[in-house]
C-alpha positions, 0 to 999 in steps of 0.5 A: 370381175369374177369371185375366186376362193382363195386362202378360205375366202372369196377374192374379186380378181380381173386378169386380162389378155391371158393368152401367154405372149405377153409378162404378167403385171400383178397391181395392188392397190391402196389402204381402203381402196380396191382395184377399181381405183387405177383409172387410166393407168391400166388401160395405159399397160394393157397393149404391153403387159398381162395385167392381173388386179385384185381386191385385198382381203378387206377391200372392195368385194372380197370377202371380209370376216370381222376380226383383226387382218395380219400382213402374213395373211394379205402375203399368203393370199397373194401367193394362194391366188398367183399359185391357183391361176399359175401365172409366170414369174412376175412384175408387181406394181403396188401403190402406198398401201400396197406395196407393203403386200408387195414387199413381204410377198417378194421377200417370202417367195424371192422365185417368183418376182421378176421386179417390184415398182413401188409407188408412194411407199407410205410412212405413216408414223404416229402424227405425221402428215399421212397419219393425221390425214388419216386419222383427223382428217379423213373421218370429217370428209367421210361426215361431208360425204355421207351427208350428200353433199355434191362437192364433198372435197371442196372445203378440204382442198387446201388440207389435201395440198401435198397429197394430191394435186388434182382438183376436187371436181376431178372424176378419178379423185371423186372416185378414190375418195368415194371409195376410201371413206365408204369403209366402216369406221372401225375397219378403217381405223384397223387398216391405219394401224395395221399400217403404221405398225409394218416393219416395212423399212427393215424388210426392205434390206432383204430384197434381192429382185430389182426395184423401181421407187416412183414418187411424185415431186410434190409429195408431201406425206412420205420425207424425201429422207424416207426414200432416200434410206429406202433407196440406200437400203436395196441392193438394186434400186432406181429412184425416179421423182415424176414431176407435177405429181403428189401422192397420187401420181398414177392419177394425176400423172398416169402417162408418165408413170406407166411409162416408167413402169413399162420401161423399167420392166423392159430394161429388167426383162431384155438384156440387150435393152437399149438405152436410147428409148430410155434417154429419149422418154427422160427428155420429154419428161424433163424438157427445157424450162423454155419448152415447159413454160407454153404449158404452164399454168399462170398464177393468180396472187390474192391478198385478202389477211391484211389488205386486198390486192390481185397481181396475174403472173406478178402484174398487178390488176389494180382497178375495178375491184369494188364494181360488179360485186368483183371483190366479193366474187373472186374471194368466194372463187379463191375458196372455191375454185369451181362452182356453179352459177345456181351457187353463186345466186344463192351466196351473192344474192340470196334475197333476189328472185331467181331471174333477177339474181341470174341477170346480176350474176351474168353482168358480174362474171362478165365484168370480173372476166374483163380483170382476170384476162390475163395482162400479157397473153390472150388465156380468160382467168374465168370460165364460165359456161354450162352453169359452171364457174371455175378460175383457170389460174393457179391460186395463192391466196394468204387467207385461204392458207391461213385458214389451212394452218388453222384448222389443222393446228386445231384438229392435231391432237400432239401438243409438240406439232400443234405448237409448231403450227401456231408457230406458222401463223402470222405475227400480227394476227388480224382481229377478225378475217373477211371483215367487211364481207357479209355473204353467208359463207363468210360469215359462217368461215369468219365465226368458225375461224375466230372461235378456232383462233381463240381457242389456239390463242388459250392454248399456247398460253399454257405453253409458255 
């Protein structure tokens, strides 16, 4: 990518396919990411679209001077570069972040935009569940990563549930994160409430240029009822929800979204447009649940708060828990779903030899894959080769959403959300978790956790 000066500074840009026979498509990435991020989503919309990327101010290698960064700013500077590479009128597709760029340049320069697709229009008001990610949990992953630790996401996976329904040993999230939590702390910090103080809702109701809403089923960040006002409020809008995605949804489901997008972009820009591509794609993508059913994923139930037991698609898998070292195994697994055999000797048996611990383990994994075969159909719960171990299964385990709620209830700093957060944990609090497992991690996970709980115990003591 080139370096252009545009608006006093240098901008990182990359524009391909100029040849002018075909749209151009203007990306704008993310808070605290750069244009590296889109992933396979690009590549999807590069055989349609001319696509024009670029770093905003402040991000990636773009010029960045200290001192605060102004919304009028970032518009300014997109209307600069567009003006200096005299692109056509344009398609924008903004992701979170960006699309409050996205929305204020389209309101301030309404000629120059053909459509705006908006994906994950965030809301980050003070102590909701972006903001508090942002700002309570973010700074701890940004420590771990820092500190070189190899699966850096790993322990905040269950804390990640509604932004992302990707794996934390996915190359595209590893990159996303490694690139979010790069940023000095004070720069991110000026972004967050650069961010929760955007009249974004309101500027809406000004857009006049047709505009796609996308955001992924299972996000949890933005309210259904944010979008449905942000919907409601538009003159021209359409409002799709792409299943099996979160917040994330051009990573985790990047065929889909560019589908959309590219098919958005095709209904605004021909007007004898046929529909029937269009009924044709929503089929696919909404299938009979008996299509769907061949690509789901099974799910393991793992009791381990007040009793141990493991059901596979709701069978119960009842014997051979206590050979093989099986319990302890799946319990380490079902907090860390991918692993390596090298980390598994060191929790299992740290006091063996090397030769010796990875004999053990190899007898163990066979075993425990014998339990986790699935009981109706031929798919193996465990894999393990390579020197990787991972469960296939989707979990859900009580205690590791235990310990979720906990921590997060621990880390809130607003009195009103912290007490409906203790509210969420069991009645019938165990005295102490993992009881009868002496493995260092859980050791470590059981002090942790029951210093947490008695000082949340304390807490909502003051609060009666």
């Amino acid at each position: 990518m080139p370096l252009a000066p545009v608006n006093g500074h240098n901008m990182y840009y990359e524009w391909s396919d100029r040849s002018g026979s075909k749209e151009v498509l203007l990306l704008i990435h993310g808070l605290a990411l750069d244009s590296s991020c889109w992933g396979r989503f690009i590549e999807l919309l590069g055989t349609d679209f001319s696509i024009v990327q670029y770093d905003i101010r402040g991000h990636g290698q773009s010029h960045y001077e200290e001192g605060p960064i102004t919304w009028e700013d970032l518009c300014e500077d997109l209307n600069r570069l567009i003006t200096k590479f005299e692109l056509p009128k344009v398609h924008i597709a903004a992701f979170g972040y960006g699309t409050h760029v996205a929305v204020k340049y389209a309101r301030e320069y309404p000629d120059q935009v053909k459509a705006l697709t908006l994906m994950s229009l965030p809301y980050m008001a003070t102590n909701n569940a972006h903001y508090h990610l942002a700002r309570n949990v973010f700074p701890h992953m940004k420590q771990t990563m820092e500190a070189g630790h190899p699966h850096f996401l790993h322990q905040y996976e269950e804390l990640l549930r509604g932004y992302t329904t990707l794996g934390p040993d996915h190359s595209d999230l590893r990159h996303y994160f490694q690139v979010l939590l790069s940023h000095p702390a004070g720069h991110f910090s000026n972004l967050v409430e650069l961010t929760s103080n955007s009249a974004l809702l309101l500027e809406l109701a000004d857009l006049s240029c047709p505009v796609l809403l996308l955001t992924g089923e299972l996000n949890m960040t933005s309210p259904n009822s944010f979008l449905n006002a942000s919907s409601f409020l538009l003159q021209n809008s359409t409002l799709v929800t792409v299943p099996n995605a979160s917040f994330l949804l051009f990573i985790e489901q990047p065929e889909l979204v560019s589908e959309w997008v590219r098919l958005f972009a095709t209904r605004i820009s021909v007007d004898t447009f046929s529909r029937k591509e269009s009924q044709q794609f929503i089929q696919m993508v909404f299938q009979p649940e008996e299509q769907i059913e061949s690509r789901r994923v099974p799910i393991i139930a793992l009791h381990l708060l007040h009793r141990f037991s493991v059901e596979i698609d709701s069978i119960p898998i009842e014997s051979g828990w206590n050979q093989r070292h099986a319990k302890r195994l799946l319990t380490y697994l079902a907090f860390h779903p991918v692993t390596t055999r090298d980390i598994l000797c060191e929790e299992l048996f740290p006091h063996l030899a090397q030769d010796k611990a990875k004999a053990n383990l190899k007898v163990c994994l066979h075993h425990l894959a014998k339990l986790l075969r699935h009981p109706i159909g031929s798919m193996n719960g465990l894999l393990f080769q390579h020197g990787t171990v991972s469960l296939r299964y989707k979990i859900k385990c009580d205690l590791v959403d235990f310990v979720a709620v906990v921590r997060q209830a621990y880390l809130e700093k607003d009195s009103t959300i912290r007490y409906e957060l203790c509210k969420q944990l069991p009645t019938f609090m165990p005295e102490t978790i993992l009881v009868d497992n002496y493995d260092d991690w859980a050791v470590s996970l059981r002090n942790e956790i029951d210093a947490q709980l008695s000082h949340l115990r304390e807490w909502m003591e003051t609060q009666q």
